[in-house]
C-alpha positions as CSV (number, residue, x, y, z in Angstrom):
1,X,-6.5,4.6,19.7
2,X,-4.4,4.8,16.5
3,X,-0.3,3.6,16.7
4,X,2.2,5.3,16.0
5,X,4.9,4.3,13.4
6,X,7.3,3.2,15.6
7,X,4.5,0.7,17.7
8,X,3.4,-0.6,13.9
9,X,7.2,-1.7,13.3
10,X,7.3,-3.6,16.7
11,X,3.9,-5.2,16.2
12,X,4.8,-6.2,12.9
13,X,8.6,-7.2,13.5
14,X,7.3,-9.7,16.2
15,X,5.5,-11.3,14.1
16,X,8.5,-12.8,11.8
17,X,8.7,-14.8,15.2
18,X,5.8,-15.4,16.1
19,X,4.2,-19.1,16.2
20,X,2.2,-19.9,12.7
21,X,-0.1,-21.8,14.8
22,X,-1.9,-21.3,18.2
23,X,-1.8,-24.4,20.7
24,X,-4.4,-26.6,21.3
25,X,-6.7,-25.9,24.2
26,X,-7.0,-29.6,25.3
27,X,-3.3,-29.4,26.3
28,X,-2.6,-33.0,25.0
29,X,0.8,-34.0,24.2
30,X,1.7,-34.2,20.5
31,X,4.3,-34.9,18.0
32,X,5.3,-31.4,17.2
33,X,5.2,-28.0,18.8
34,X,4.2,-24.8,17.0
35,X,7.4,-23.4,15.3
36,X,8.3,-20.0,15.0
37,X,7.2,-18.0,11.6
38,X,10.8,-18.0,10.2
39,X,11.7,-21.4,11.3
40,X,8.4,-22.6,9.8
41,X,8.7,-21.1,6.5
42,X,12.1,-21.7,6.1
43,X,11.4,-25.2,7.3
44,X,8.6,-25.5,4.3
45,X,11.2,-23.5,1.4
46,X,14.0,-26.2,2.6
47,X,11.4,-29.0,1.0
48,X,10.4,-27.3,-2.3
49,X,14.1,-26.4,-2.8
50,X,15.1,-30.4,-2.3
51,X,17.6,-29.3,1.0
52,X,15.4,-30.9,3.5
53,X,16.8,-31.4,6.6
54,X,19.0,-34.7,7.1
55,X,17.4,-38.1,8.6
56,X,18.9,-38.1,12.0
57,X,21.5,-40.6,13.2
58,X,23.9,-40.9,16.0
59,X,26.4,-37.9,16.6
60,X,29.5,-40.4,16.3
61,X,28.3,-41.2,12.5
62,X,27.0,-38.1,11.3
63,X,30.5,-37.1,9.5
64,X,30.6,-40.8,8.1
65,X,27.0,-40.6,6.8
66,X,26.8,-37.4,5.6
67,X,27.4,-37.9,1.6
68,X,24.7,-41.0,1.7
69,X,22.4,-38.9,3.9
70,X,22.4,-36.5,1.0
71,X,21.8,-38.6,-1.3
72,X,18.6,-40.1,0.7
73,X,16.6,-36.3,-0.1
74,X,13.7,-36.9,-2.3
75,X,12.5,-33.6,-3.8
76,X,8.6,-34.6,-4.3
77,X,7.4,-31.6,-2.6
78,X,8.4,-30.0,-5.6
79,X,6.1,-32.0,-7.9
80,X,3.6,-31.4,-5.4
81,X,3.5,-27.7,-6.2
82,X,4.5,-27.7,-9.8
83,X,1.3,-30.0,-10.6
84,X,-1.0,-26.6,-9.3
85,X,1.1,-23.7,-10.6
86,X,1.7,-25.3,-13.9
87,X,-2.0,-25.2,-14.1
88,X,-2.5,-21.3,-13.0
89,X,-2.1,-19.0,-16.0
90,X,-3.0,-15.9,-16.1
91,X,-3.5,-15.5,-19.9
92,X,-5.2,-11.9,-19.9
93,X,-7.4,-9.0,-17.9
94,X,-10.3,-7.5,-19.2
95,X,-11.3,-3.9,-18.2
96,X,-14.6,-1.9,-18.4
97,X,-12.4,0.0,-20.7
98,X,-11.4,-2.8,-22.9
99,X,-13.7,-5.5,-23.0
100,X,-12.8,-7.7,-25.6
101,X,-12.1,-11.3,-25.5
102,X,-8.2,-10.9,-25.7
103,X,-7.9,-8.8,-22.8
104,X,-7.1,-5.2,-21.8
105,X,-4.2,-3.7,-24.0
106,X,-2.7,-1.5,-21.8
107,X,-2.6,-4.7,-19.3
108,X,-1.1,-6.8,-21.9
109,X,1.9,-4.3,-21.6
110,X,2.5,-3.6,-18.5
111,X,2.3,-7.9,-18.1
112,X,4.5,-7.9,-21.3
113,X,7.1,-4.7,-19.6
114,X,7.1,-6.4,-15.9
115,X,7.6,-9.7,-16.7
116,X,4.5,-10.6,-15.2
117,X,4.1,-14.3,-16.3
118,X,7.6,-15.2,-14.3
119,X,6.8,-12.9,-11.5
120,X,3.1,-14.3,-11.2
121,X,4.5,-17.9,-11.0
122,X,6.9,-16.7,-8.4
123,X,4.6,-15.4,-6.5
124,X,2.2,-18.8,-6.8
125,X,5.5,-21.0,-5.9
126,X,5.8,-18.7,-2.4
127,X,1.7,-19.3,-2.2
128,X,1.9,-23.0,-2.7
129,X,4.8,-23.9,-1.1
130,X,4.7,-21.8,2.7
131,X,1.0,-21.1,2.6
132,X,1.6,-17.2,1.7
133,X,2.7,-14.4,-0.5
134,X,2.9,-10.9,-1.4
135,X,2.9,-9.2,-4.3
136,X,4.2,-5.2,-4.4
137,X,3.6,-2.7,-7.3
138,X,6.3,-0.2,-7.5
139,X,5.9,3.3,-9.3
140,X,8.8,3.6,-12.4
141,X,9.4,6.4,-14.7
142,X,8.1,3.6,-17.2
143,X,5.2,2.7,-15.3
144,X,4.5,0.7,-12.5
145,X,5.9,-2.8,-12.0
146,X,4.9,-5.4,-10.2
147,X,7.2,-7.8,-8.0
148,X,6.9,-10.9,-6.1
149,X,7.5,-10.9,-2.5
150,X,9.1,-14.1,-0.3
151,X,7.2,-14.2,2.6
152,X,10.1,-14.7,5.1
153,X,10.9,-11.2,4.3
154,X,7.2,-9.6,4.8
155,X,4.8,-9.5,7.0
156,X,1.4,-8.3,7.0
157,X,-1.4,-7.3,9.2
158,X,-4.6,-7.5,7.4
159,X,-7.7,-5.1,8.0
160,X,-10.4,-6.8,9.8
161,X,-13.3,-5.0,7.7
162,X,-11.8,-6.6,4.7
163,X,-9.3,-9.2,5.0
164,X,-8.0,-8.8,1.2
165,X,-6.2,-5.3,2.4
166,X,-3.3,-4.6,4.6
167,X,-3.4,-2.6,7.7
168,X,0.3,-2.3,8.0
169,X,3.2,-3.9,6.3
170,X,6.7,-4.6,6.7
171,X,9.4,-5.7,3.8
172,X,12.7,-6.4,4.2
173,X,15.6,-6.9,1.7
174,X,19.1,-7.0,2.1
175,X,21.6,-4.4,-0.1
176,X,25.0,-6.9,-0.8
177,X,26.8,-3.9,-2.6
178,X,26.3,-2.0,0.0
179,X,26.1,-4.6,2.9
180,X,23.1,-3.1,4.2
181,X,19.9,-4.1,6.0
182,X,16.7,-2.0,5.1
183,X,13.2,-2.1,6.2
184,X,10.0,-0.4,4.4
185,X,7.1,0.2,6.8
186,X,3.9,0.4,4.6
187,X,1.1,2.5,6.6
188,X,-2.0,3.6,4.8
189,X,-0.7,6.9,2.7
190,X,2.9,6.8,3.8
191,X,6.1,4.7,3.6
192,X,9.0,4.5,6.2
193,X,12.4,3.7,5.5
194,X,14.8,2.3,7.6
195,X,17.8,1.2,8.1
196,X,19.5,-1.5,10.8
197,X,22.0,-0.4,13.2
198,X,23.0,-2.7,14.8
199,X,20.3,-4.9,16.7
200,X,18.2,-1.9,15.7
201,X,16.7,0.1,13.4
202,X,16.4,3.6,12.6
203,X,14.3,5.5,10.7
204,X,16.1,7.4,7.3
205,X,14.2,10.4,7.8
206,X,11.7,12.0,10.4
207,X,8.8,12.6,7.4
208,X,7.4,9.4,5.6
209,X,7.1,9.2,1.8
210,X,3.8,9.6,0.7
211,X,1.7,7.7,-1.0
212,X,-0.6,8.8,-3.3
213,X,-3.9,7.7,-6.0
214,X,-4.5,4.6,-3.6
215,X,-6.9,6.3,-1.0
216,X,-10.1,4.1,-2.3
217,X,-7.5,1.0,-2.2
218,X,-6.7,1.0,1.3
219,X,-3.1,3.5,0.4
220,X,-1.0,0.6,0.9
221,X,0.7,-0.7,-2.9
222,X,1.4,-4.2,-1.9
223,X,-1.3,-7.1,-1.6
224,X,-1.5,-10.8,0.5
225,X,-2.3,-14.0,-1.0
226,X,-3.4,-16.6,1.6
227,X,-3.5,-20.3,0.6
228,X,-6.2,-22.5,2.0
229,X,-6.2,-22.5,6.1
230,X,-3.0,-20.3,5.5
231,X,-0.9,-23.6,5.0
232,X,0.9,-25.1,2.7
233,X,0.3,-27.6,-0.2
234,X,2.5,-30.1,1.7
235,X,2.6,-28.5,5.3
236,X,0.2,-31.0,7.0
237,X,2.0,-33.6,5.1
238,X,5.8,-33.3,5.9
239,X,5.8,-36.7,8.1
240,X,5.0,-38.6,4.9
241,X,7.8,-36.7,3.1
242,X,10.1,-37.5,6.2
243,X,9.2,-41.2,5.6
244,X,9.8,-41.3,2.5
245,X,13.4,-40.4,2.6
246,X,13.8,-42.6,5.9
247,X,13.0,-45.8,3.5
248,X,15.2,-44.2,0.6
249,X,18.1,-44.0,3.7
250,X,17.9,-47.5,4.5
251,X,17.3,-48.8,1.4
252,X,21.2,-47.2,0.6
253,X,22.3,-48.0,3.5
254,X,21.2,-51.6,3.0
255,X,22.6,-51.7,-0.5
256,X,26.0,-49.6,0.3
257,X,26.9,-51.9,2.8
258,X,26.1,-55.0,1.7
259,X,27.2,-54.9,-1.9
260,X,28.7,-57.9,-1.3
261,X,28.0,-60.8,0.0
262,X,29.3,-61.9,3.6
263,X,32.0,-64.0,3.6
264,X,33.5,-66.4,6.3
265,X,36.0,-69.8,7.3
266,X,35.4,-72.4,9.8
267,X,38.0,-74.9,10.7
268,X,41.2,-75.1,13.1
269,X,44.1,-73.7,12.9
270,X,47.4,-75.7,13.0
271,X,49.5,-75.0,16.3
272,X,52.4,-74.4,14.9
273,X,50.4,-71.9,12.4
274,X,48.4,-69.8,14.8
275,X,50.7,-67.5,15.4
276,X,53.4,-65.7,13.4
277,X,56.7,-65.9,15.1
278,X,59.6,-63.1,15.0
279,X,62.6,-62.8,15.5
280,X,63.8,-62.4,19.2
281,X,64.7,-59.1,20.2
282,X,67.0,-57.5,22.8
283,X,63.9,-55.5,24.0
284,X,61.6,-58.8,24.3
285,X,64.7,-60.3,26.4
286,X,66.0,-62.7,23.1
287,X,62.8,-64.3,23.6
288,X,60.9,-65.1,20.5
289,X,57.3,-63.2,20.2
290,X,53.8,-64.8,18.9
291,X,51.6,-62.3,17.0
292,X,48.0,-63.2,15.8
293,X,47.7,-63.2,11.9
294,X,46.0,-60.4,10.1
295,X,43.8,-62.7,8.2
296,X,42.5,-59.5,6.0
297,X,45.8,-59.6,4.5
298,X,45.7,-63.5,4.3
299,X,42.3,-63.4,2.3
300,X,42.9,-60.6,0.1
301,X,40.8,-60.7,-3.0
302,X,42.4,-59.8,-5.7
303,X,42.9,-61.2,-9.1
304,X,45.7,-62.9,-8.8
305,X,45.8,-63.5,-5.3
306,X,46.2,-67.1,-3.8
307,X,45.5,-68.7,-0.9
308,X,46.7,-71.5,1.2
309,X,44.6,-72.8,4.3
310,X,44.8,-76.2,6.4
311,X,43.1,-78.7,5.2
312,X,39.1,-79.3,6.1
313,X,38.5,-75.6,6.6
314,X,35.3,-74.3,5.0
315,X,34.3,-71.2,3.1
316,X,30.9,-70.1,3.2
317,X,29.0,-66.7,1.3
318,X,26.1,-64.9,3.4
319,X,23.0,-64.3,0.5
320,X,22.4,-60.5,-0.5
321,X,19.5,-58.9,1.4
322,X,16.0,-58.7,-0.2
323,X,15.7,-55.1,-1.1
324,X,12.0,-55.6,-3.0
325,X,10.5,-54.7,0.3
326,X,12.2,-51.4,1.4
327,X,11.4,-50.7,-2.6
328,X,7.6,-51.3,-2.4
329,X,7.5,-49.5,1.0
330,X,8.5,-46.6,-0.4
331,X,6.0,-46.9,-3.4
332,X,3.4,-47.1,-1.0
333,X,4.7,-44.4,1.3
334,X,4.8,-41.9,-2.5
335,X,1.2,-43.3,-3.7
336,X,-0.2,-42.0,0.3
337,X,1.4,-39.0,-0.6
338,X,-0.2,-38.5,-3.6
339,X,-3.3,-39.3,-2.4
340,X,-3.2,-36.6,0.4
341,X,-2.1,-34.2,-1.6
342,X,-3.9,-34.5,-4.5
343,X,-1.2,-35.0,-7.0
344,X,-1.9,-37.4,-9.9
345,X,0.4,-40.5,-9.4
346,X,1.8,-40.3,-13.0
347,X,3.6,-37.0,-12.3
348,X,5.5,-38.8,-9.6
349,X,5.6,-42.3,-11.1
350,X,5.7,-42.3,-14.9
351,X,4.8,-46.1,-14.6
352,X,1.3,-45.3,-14.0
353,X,1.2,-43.1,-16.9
354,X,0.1,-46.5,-18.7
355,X,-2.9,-47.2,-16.7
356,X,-6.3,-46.9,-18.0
357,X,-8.2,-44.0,-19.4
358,X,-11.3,-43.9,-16.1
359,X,-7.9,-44.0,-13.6
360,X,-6.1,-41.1,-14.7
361,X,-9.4,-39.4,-15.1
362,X,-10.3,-40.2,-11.5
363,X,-6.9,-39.0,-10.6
364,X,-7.3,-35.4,-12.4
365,X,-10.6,-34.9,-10.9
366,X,-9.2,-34.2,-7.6
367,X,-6.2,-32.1,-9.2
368,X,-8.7,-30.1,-11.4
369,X,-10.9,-29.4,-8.2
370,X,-8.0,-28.5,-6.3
371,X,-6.9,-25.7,-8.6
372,X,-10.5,-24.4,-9.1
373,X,-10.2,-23.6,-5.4
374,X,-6.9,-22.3,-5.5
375,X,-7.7,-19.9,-8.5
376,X,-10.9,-18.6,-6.5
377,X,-8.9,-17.5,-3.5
378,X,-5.9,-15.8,-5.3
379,X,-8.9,-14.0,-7.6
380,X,-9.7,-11.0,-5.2
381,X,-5.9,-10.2,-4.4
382,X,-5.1,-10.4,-7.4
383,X,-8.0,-7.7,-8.8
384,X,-7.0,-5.8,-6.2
385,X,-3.3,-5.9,-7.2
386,X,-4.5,-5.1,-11.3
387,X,-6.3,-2.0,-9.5
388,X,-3.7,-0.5,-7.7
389,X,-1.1,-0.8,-10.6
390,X,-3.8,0.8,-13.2
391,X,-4.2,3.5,-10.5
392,X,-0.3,4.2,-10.2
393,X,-0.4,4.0,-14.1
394,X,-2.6,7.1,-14.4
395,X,-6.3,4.7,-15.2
396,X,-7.8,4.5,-12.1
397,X,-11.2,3.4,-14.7
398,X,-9.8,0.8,-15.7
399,X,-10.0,-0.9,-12.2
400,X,-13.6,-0.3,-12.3
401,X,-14.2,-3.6,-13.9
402,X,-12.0,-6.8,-13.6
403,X,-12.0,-10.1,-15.6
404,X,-9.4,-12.4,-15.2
405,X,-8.8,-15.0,-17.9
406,X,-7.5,-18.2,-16.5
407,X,-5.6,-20.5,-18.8
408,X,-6.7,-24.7,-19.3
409,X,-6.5,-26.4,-16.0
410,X,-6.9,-30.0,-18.3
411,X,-4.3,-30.7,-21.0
412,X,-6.0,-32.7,-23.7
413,X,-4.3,-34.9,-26.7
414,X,-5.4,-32.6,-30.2
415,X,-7.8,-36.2,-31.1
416,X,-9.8,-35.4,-28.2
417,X,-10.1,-31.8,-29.4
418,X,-11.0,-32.6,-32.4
419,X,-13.5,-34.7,-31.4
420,X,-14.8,-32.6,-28.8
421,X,-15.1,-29.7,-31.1
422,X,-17.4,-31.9,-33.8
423,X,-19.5,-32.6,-30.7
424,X,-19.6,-28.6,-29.6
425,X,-20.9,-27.4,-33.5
426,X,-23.7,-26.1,-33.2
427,X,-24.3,-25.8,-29.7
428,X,-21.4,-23.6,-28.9
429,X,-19.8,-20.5,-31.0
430,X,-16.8,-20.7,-32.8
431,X,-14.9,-18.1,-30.2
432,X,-15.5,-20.8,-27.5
433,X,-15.1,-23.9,-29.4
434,X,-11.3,-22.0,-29.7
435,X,-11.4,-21.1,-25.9
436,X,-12.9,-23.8,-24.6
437,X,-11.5,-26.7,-26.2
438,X,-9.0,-25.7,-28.5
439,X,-7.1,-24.1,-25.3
440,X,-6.3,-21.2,-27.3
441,X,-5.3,-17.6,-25.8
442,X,-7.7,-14.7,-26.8
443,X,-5.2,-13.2,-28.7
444,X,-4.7,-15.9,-30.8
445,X,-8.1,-16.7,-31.2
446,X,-8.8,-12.8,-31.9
447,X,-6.0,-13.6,-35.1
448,X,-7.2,-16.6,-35.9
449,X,-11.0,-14.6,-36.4
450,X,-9.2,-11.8,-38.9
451,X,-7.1,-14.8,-40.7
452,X,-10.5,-16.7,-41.8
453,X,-12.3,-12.9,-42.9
454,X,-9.0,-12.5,-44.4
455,X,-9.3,-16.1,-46.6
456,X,-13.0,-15.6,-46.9
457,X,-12.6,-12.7,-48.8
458,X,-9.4,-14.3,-51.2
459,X,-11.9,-17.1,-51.6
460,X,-15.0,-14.4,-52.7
461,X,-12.6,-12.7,-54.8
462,X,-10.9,-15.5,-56.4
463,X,-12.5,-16.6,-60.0
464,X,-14.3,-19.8,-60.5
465,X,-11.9,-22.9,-62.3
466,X,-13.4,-23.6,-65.4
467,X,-15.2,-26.5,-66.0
468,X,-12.9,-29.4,-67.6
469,X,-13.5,-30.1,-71.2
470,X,-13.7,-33.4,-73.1
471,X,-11.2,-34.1,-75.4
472,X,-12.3,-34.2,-79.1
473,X,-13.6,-37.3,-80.4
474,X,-10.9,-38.7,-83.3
475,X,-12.8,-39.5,-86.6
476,X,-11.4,-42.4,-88.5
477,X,-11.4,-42.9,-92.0
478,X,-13.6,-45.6,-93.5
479,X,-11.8,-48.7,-94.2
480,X,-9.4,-47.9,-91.5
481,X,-9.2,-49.7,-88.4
482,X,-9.1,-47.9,-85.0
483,X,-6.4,-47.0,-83.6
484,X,-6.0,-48.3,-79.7
């Protein structure tokens, strides 16, 4: 039985709540309980924005701490993420309108017109980062336009006979001119507007807006993008993020606290000494008073500060606490998370950028193996986003026939180009001696192509230098000697 509108937007607004993950069925107790969607993803966002949650510590001290608790946050999810967007450009699209190797022109505007190389890193960021994105194409008076969505303000229901549609969707945004909540309900053909009330909402009109040219593409313009197991990059991995800022707290604590060394006196006191005596006062009955010295005024340091204490006492100094441990814990604690996550160390610890050539390849293996699988599961959504903005742009052809052109997912010194490309000559073409190891974009390579017919031709029609001639041999007269 189909739903009606109004069931699809309680199905789908349940689902900004709902757990991200199912319980386990052996019931056995662990460390952390599924989490609602929004707390989840908000949870995740907090970590790639470097506003993790604090380390906890006793209520009574949390005022007193809360300037060095800041300053414990280590942003390294960050890095995490960076290391597999950096490496996911989307350089061009070819068509089975436009073929050729720099891409589909109309594509290369409407990327060029949309800002679709800020937008498409956007989008990756949501993907990496909380597991999950969307991507919307909007119809213009200029032509469609193509926007990234946060996923803590969409929701999706995908269809089960092919996962890379939608069923149903619901975005939300937030108007702050206005001070207004709105909802878009995305149903195949149609689109519902609403508006909050309230705890409710209620629909803008009685008729949907229709939807039209995306029949054949499931008649809903926006598209999901689903990391690996639907997590992300660093979700199964906070706990070593948590520890990691743990050891950076008590390393500052250590070091705030003990910046200097302990210092202390042993000996007696004179009698006569031991207390401070006032003057008698009518309220103590005339009788003189005994108060205890404060003996943080008596030794205070200062530079010119003096003091005077009974013979035989003795000063001793406490020695500084070894911090080289709490240091190389928290080495380790950054080299396990670069391990689990794939993440080559000398992104996180520019010390290892000196190690040897067979390490750092070892540790861009994983990277480069990482994004290869990363690249194959955004590749469907994101042919079926290029279809449904050539279809709102009038070329429904054009979507016919996909190619995506990645960008380099290796960045390699211009000596091991070079030397690369004298190995390649002669086994590979010229086109993808530029594309494959000279890194270059098809459009420049497409340039680079017309620049050398362009100096072949200047070289063709150029006339040949002529030869150089000897100078004339000088004839001396007889009975002359030579000059030198």
């Amino acid at each position: 039985m189909a739903l009606s509108p109004a069931q699809w937007f309680d199905r789908l607004q349940s689902r900004f709540f709902a757990p991200t993950a199912e319980r386990w069925q052996d019931k056995a107790d662990r460390p952390c309980d599924p989490k609602p969607r929004n707390e989840q993803l908000d949870l995740l966002w907090s970590y790639y924005k470097g506003d993790a949650p604090l380390p906890q510590v006793a209520d009574e001290f949390q005022d007193i701490f809360r300037d060095l608790l800041r300053k414990a946050r280590c942003n390294y999810a960050e890095m995490c993420v960076t290391a597999v967007v950096d490496r996911m450009d989307l350089l061009a699209v070819s068509t089975g309108v436009d073929s050729s190797a720099n891409g589909d022109d109309r594509a290369a505007e409407i990327m060029e017109d949309t800002g679709f190389a800020a937008q498409i890193k956007d989008l990756l960021a949501y993907y990496c980062a909380m597991g999950e994105a969307y991507a919307m194409v909007v119809p213009t008076d200029d032509g469609p336009m193509i926007h990234a969505i946060d996923p803590r303000r969409c929701v999706g229901i995908a269809d089960p006979n092919n996962p890379t549609r939608l069923r149903a969707v619901l975005v939300k945004s937030y108007d702050v001119e206005e001070d207004e909540e709105i909802a878009h309900l995305f149903l195949p053909g149609e689109k519902w507007t609403l508006q909050r009330d309230g705890s409710e909402y209620r629909r803008l009109s009685d008729t949907p807006e229709e939807i039209t040219g995306l029949d054949d593409l499931g008649g809903i313009p926006v598209v999901r993008f689903l990391n690996k197991l639907g997590l992300g990059e660093y979700e199964s991995h906070v706990d070593v993020l948590d520890r990691i800022i743990d050891t950076t707290l008590t390393r500052l604590v250590m070091t705030k606290f003990q910046a200097f060394k302990q210092r202390g006196v042993s000996g007696d006191e004179d009698e006569e000494d031991e207390y401070d005596t006032e003057e008698p006062t009518i309220e103590d009955g005339n009788q003189p008073t005994k108060q205890a010295k404060d003996w943080d005024e008596v030794f205070k340091a200062g530079p010119g500060a003096v003091w005077k204490v009974p013979a035989g006492w003795q000063f001793w100094e406490g020695n500084q606490a070894d911090l080289g441990p709490l240091l190389q814990a928290k080495r380790d604690d950054v080299k396990e998370f670069a391990a689990v996550t794939h993440t080559p160390l000398y992104l996180i610890t520019p010390d290892d950028a000196n190690g040897s050539a067979a390490g750092a390849g070892l540790l861009r293996e994983a990277l480069t193996c990482k994004v290869r699988d990363r690249r194959a599961r955004v590749t469907p959504s994101l042919k079926l986003l290029w279809r449904i903005v050539f279809a709102m742009d009038g070329n429904k052809t054009r979507g016919n026939k996909i190619k995506l052109h990645w960008g380099p997912i290796e960045f390699n010194s211009l000596a091991e180009k070079g030397s690369a490309s004298a190995q390649a000559t002669g086994v590979l073409s010229r086109r993808r001696i530029l594309s494959e190891v000279w890194e270059m974009e098809p459009q420049d390579i497409e340039d680079n192509e017309i620049e050398l017919a362009a100096q072949s031709m200047l070289d063709v029609a150029a006339p040949a230098p002529e030869p150089a001639t000897a100078p004339p041999e000088q004839v001396n007269p007889v009975g002359e000697p030579a000059v030198a």
